[in-house]
C-alpha positions as CSV (number, residue, x, y, z in Angstrom):
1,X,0.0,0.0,0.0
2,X,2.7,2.2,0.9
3,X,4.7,1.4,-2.4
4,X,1.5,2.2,-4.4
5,X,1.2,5.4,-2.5
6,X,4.4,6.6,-3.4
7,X,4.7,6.1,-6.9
8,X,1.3,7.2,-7.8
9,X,-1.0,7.7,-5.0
10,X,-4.6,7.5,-5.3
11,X,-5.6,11.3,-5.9
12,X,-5.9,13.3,-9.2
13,X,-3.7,16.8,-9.7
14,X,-1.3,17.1,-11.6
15,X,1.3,15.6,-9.3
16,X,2.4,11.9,-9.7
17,X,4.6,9.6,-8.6
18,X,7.8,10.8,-10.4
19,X,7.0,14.4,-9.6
20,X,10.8,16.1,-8.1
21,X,9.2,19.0,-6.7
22,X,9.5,17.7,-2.7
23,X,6.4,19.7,-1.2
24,X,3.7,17.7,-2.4
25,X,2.3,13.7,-0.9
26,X,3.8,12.1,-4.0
27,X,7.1,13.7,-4.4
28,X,10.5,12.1,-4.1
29,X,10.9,13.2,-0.8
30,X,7.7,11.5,0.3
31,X,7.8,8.5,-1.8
32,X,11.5,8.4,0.0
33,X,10.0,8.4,3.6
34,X,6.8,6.3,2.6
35,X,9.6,3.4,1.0
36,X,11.9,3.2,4.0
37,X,8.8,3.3,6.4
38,X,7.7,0.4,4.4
39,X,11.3,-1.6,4.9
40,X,11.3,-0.7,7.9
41,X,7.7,-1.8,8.8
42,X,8.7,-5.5,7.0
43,X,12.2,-5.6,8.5
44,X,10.6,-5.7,11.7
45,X,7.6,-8.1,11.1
46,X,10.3,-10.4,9.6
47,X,11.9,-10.1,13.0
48,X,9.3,-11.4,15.1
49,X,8.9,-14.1,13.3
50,X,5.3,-12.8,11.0
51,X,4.8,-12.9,7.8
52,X,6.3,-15.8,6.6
53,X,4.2,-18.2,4.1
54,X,3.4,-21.9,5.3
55,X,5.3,-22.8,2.6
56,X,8.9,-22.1,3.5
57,X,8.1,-21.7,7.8
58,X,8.7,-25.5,8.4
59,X,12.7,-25.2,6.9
60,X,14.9,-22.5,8.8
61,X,17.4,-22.2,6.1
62,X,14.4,-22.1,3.5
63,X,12.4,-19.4,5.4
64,X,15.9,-17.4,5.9
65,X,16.4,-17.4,2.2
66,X,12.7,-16.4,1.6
67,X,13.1,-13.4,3.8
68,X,16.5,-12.6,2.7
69,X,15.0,-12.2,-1.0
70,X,11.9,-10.4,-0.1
71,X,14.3,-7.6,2.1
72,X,17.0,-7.4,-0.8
73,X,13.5,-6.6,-3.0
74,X,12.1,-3.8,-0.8
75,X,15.3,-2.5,0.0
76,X,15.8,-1.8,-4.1
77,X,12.8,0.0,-4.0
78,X,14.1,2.0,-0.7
79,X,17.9,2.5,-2.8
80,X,15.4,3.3,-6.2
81,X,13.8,6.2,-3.7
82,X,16.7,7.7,-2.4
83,X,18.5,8.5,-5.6
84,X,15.4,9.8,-6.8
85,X,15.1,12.0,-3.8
86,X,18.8,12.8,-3.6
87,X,18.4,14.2,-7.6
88,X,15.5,16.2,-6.7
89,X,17.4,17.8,-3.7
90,X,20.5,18.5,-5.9
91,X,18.5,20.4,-8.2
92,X,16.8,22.6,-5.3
93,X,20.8,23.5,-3.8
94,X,21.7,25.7,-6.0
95,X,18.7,28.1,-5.7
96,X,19.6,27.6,-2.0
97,X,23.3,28.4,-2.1
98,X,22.3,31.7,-4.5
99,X,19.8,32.5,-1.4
100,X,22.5,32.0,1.1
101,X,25.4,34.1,-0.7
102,X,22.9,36.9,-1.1
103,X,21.9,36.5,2.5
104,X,25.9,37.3,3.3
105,X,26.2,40.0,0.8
106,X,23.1,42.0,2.7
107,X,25.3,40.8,6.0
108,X,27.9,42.6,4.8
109,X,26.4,45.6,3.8
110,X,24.6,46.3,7.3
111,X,28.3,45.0,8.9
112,X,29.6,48.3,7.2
113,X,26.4,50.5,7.4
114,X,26.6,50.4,11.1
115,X,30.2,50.5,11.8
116,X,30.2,53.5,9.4
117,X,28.1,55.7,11.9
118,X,30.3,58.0,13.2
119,X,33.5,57.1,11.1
120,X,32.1,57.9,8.1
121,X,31.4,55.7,5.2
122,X,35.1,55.3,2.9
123,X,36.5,54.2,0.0
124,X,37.1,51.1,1.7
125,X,33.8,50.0,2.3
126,X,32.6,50.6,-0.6
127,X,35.5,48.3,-2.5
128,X,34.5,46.0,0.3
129,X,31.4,45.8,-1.0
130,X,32.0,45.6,-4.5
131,X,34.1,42.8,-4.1
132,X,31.5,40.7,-2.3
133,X,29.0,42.0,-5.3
134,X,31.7,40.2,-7.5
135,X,32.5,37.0,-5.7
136,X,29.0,36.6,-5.0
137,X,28.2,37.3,-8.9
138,X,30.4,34.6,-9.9
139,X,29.7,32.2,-7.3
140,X,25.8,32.9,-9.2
141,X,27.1,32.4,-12.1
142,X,28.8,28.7,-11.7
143,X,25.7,28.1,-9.3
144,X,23.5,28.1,-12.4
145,X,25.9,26.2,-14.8
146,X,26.3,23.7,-12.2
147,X,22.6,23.7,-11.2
148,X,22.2,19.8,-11.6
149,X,25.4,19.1,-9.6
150,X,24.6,21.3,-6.6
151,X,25.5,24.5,-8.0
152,X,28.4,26.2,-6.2
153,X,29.5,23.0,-3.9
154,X,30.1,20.9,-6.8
155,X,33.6,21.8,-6.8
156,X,33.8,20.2,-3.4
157,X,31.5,16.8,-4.0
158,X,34.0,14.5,-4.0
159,X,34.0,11.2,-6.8
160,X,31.8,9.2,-3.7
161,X,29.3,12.1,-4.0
162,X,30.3,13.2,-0.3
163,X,31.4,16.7,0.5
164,X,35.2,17.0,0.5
165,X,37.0,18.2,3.5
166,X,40.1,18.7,1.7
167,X,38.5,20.6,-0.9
168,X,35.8,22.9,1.0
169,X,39.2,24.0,3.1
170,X,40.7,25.0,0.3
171,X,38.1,26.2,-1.7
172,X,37.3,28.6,1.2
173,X,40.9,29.9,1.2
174,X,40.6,30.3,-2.3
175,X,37.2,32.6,-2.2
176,X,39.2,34.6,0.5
177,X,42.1,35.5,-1.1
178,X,40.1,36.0,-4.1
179,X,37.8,39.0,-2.2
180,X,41.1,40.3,-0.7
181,X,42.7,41.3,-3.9
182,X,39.5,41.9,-5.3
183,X,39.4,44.8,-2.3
184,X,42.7,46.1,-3.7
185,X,41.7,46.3,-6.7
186,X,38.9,48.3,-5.9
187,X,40.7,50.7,-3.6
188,X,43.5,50.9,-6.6
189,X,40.8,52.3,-8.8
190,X,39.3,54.5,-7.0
191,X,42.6,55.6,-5.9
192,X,43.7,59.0,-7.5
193,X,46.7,60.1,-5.4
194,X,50.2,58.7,-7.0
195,X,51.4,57.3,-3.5
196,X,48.2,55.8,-2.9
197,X,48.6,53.5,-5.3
198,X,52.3,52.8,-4.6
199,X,51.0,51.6,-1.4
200,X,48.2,49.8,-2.6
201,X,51.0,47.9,-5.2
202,X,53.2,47.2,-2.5
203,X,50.5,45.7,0.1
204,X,49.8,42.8,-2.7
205,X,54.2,41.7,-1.9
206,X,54.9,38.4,-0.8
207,X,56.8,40.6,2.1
208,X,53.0,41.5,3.5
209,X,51.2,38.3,2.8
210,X,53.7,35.0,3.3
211,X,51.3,33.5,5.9
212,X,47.9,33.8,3.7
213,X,49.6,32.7,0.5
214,X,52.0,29.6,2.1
215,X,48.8,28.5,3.9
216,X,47.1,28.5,0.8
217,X,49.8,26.8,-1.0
218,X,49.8,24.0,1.3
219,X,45.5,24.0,1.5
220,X,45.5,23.5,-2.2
221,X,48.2,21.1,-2.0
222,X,46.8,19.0,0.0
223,X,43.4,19.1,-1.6
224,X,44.6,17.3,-4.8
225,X,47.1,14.8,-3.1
226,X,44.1,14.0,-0.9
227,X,42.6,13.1,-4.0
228,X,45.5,11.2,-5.4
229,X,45.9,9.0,-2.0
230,X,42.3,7.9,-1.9
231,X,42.3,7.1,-5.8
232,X,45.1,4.7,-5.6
233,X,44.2,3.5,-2.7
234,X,41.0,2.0,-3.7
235,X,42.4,0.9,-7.0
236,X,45.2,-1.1,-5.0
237,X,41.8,-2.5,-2.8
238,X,43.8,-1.0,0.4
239,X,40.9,1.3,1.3
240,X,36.9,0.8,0.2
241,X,34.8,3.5,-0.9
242,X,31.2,2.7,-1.1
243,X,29.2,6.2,-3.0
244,X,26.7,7.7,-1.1
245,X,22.8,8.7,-2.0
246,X,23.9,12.7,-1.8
247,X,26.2,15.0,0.0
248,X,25.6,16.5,3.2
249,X,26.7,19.1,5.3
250,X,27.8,16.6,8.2
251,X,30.6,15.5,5.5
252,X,32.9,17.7,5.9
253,X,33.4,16.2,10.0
254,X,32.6,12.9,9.8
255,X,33.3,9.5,7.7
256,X,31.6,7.6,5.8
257,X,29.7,5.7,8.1
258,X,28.7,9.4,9.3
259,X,31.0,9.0,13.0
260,X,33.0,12.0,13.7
261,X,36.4,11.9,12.9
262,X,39.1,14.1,14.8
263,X,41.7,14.8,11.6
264,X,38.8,16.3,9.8
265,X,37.1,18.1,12.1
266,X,40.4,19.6,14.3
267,X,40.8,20.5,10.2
268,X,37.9,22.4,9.5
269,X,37.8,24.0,13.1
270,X,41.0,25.7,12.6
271,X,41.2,26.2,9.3
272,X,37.9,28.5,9.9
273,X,39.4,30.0,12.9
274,X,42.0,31.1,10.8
275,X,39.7,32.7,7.7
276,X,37.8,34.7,10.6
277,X,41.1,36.1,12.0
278,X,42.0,36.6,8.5
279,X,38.9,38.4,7.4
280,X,39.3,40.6,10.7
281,X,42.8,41.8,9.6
282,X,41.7,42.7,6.4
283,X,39.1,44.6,7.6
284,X,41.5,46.4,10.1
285,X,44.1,47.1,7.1
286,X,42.1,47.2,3.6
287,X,45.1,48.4,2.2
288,X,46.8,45.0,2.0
289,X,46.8,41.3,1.7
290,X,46.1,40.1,5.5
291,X,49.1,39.7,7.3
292,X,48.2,36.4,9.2
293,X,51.0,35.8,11.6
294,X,53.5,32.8,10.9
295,X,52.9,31.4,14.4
296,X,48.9,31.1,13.1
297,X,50.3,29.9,10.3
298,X,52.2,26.9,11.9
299,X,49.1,26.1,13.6
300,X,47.1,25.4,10.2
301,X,49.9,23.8,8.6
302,X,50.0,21.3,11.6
303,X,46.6,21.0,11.1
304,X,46.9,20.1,6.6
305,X,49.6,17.6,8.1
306,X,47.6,15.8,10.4
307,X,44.6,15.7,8.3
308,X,46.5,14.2,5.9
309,X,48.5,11.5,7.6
310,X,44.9,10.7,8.5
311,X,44.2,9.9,5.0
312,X,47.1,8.0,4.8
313,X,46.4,5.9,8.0
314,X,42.2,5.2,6.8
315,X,41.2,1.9,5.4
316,X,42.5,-1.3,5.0
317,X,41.5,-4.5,3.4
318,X,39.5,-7.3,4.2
319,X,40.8,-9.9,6.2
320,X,39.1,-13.7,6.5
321,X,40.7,-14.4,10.0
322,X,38.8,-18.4,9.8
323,X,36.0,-20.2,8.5
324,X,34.2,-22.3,11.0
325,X,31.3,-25.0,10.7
326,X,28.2,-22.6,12.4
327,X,26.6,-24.7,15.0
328,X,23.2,-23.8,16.4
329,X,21.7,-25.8,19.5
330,X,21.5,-29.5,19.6
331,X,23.7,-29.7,16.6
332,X,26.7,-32.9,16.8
333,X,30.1,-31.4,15.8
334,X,31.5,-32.5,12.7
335,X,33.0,-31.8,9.5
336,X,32.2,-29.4,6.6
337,X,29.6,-31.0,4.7
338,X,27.4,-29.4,1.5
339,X,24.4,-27.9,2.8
340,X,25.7,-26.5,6.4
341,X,26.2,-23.2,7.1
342,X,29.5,-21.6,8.0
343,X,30.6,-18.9,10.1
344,X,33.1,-16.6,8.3
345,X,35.3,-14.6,10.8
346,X,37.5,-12.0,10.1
347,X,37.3,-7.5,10.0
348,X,36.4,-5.0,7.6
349,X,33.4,-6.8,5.8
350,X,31.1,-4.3,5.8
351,X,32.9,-0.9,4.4
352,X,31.4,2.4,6.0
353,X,28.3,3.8,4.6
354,X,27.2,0.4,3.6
355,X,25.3,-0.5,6.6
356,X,22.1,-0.2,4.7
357,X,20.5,-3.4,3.4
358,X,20.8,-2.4,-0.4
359,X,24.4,-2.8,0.3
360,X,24.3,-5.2,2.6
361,X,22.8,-7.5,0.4
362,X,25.2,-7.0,-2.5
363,X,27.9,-9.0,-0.4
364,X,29.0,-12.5,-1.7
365,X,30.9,-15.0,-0.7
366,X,33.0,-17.1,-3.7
367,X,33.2,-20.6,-1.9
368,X,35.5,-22.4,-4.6
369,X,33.4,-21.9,-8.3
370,X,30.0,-20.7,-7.0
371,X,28.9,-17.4,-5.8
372,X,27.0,-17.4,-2.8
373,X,24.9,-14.3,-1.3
374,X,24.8,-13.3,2.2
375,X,21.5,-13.6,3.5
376,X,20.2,-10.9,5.3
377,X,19.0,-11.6,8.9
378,X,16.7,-9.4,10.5
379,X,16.6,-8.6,13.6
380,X,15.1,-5.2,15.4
381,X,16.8,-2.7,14.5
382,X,19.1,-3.8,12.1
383,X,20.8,-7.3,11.1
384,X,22.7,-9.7,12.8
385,X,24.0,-11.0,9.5
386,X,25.8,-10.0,7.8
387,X,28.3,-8.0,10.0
388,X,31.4,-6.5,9.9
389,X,33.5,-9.5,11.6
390,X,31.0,-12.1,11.0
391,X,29.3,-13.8,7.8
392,X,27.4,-17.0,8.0
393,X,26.2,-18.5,4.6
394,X,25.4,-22.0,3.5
395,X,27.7,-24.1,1.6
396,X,25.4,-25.1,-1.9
397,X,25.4,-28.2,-2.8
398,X,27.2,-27.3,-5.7
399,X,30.7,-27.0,-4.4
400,X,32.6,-30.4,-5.1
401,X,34.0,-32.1,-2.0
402,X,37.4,-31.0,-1.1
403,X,40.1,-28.7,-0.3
404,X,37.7,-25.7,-1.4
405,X,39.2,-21.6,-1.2
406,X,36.3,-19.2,0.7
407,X,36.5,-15.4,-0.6
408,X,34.4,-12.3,0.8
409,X,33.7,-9.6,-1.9
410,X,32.2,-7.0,0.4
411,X,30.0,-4.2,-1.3
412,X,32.9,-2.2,-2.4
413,X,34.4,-4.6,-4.9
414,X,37.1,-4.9,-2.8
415,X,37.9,-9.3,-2.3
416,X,39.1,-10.5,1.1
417,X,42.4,-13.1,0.9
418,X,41.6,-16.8,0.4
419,X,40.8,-19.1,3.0
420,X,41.4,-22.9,2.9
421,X,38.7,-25.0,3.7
422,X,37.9,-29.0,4.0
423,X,34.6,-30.0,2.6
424,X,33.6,-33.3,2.8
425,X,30.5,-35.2,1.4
């Protein structure tokens, strides 16, 4: 019921199912929330043991399958959903990031209206405020061209489709010293005195700005190696990436199962500290590129280098630690034999982000020629298989008797080592 409510509903208008607009019952947004309330709903049911047909209840490796099939279905529809959902809101940003560098462009201007009450409005100012006119002009500009990618934050959507931390650092440093020499240039216009503009010229010298333009240097840098280190590190299967419905905010501090991460946000923190105390000495000396002080300096450079040893240190690949005969109550021990189920141990087979059970249910486990899939096991809340350190699937019948090799291929792509095991018929 919920599935037919979402893509078509049972209303007229003008609004169906594949409408992208997000405010009305049978947009993506709401066909979103109706899916996942639906999964969630049959997740749980599944749980407690309801649902199940009288044709599969009486065999427990029978009804398992059953209900793995019937989650891996809805959860399609839930993935299906999302990305619908996530285009729709990508297509909205970029009316939202015009909206919001307006909003600090009208900030700006009542910033210099009332600190000009008594000093006087100056040439200053008003080359402060052309310069935000300009910045905020172009950032308008690639907002529309880039209208289907976010707008102005496509720059920093990383290849994963998450908001790069590396990246929006930089890119802010960029948009600062950008307005800052877009200042002098304003003031170097309007300028009409000879010496005025001597001083002007010499206030763009590395003398007056090292600290802004090293820190940016290194910001930049580290932006692109970033990139570089991730890339080869999921090519050489030594870190796993799994792409994400659509960026958010929360990106820039956390990974990408969404926990907060210290490299990245003792990154952002004082990286931001350091553009405010920037912005403040520009406004205190409009005459020149801020001066930012080398021992501030220091402390975001410490910062780029501990961010990225971070990068470096993320990750790792799969590891099968042993593969054990699963034994449930009552059970006699014994050998491997066709048809049991075993219990995979090991780390790293679930990558972050793909907790949900779209991804969960993509995980297979190669037990010599034949490609088995990971049930999934509901439970409330969640799944208790598959896990991150624990897998349990059944052997097919299949697989010849034997010295047979057990591979995990997790949702990434990424394959675990081989693990040696003794079937026997």
């Amino acid at each position: 019921m919920a599935v037919q409510e979402a893509r078509g509903g049972t209303g007229g208008g003008t609004h169906k199912g594949g409408c992208a607009c997000g405010d009305c019952p049978h947009g993506a947004r709401e066909g979103h929330r109706r899916a996942v309330a639906a999964f969630l709903r049959k997740r749980d049911e599944f749980a407690a043991g309801q649902g199940l047909p009288a044709a599969v209840a009486h065999s427990a490796s029978a009804s398992r399958q059953w209900v793995s099939e019937e989650l891996t279905q809805s959860a399609e529809l839930v993935a299906e959903r999302s990305r619908a959902e996530a285009e729709a809101w990508l297509a909205r940003l970029w009316r939202r990031t015009v909206c919001a560098v307006g909003a600090v462009v009208v900030l700006l201007l009542l910033a210099q209206a009332l600190t000009a009450v008594g000093a006087g409005w100056t040439a200053a100012r008003t080359a402060g405020l052309l310069a935000a006119l300009v910045t905020a002009g172009a950032l308008t500009a690639a907002s529309w061209f880039h209208r289907a990618r976010g707008g102005a934050s496509a720059p920093v959507i990383g290849e994963d489709n998450r908001l790069s931390t590396s990246r929006a650092v930089a890119a802010a440093w960029v948009l600062f010293v950008a307005y800052a020499v877009l200042v002098l240039a304003g003031r170097l216009a309007a300028a009409s005195d000879h010496a005025e503009r001597d001083a002007l010229i010499s206030g763009l010298e590395l003398a007056r700005g090292a600290g802004v333009v090293t820190v940016l240097a290194v910001v930049c840098a580290v932006a692109v190696l970033v990139r570089r280190v991730v890339g080869l590190r999921v090519l050489g299967q030594r870190l796993q990436k799994v792409r994400a419905d659509r960026p958010r905010a929360a990106d820039l501090l956390t990974d990408d199962a969404g926990r907060g991460t210290f490299t990245d946000i003792q990154y952002v923190v004082i990286s931001a500290v350091a553009v405010v105390f920037a912005a403040v000495r520009l406004a205190r000396r409009p005459d020149q590129l801020p001066d930012l002080p080398w021992g501030l300096a220091v402390v975001v450079l410490v910062s780029a280098a501990t961010y990225l040893a971070g990068k470096y240190a993320e990750g790792g690949r799969p590891v099968i630690l042993s593969v054990v005969r699963a034994r449930e109550a009552g059970d006699l021990d014994g050998p491997i034999r066709t048809g049991d189920d075993i219990e995979i141990r090991g780390a790293g087979f679930v990558p972050p982000g793909a907790q949900g059970a779209d991804r969960l249910s993509r995980m297979v486990v190669r037990i010599g020629a034949v490609n088995v899939r990971v049930p999934l096991v509901p439970v409330t809340g969640g799944f208790s298989n598959p896990t991150d350190a624990v897998l349990t699937v059944p052997v097919p019948v299949d697989v010849e008797p034997g010295r047979v090799l057990v591979q995990v291929v997790t949702a990434a792509g990424v394959e675990t080592n081989g693990y040696t095991i003794h079937v026997t018929e």
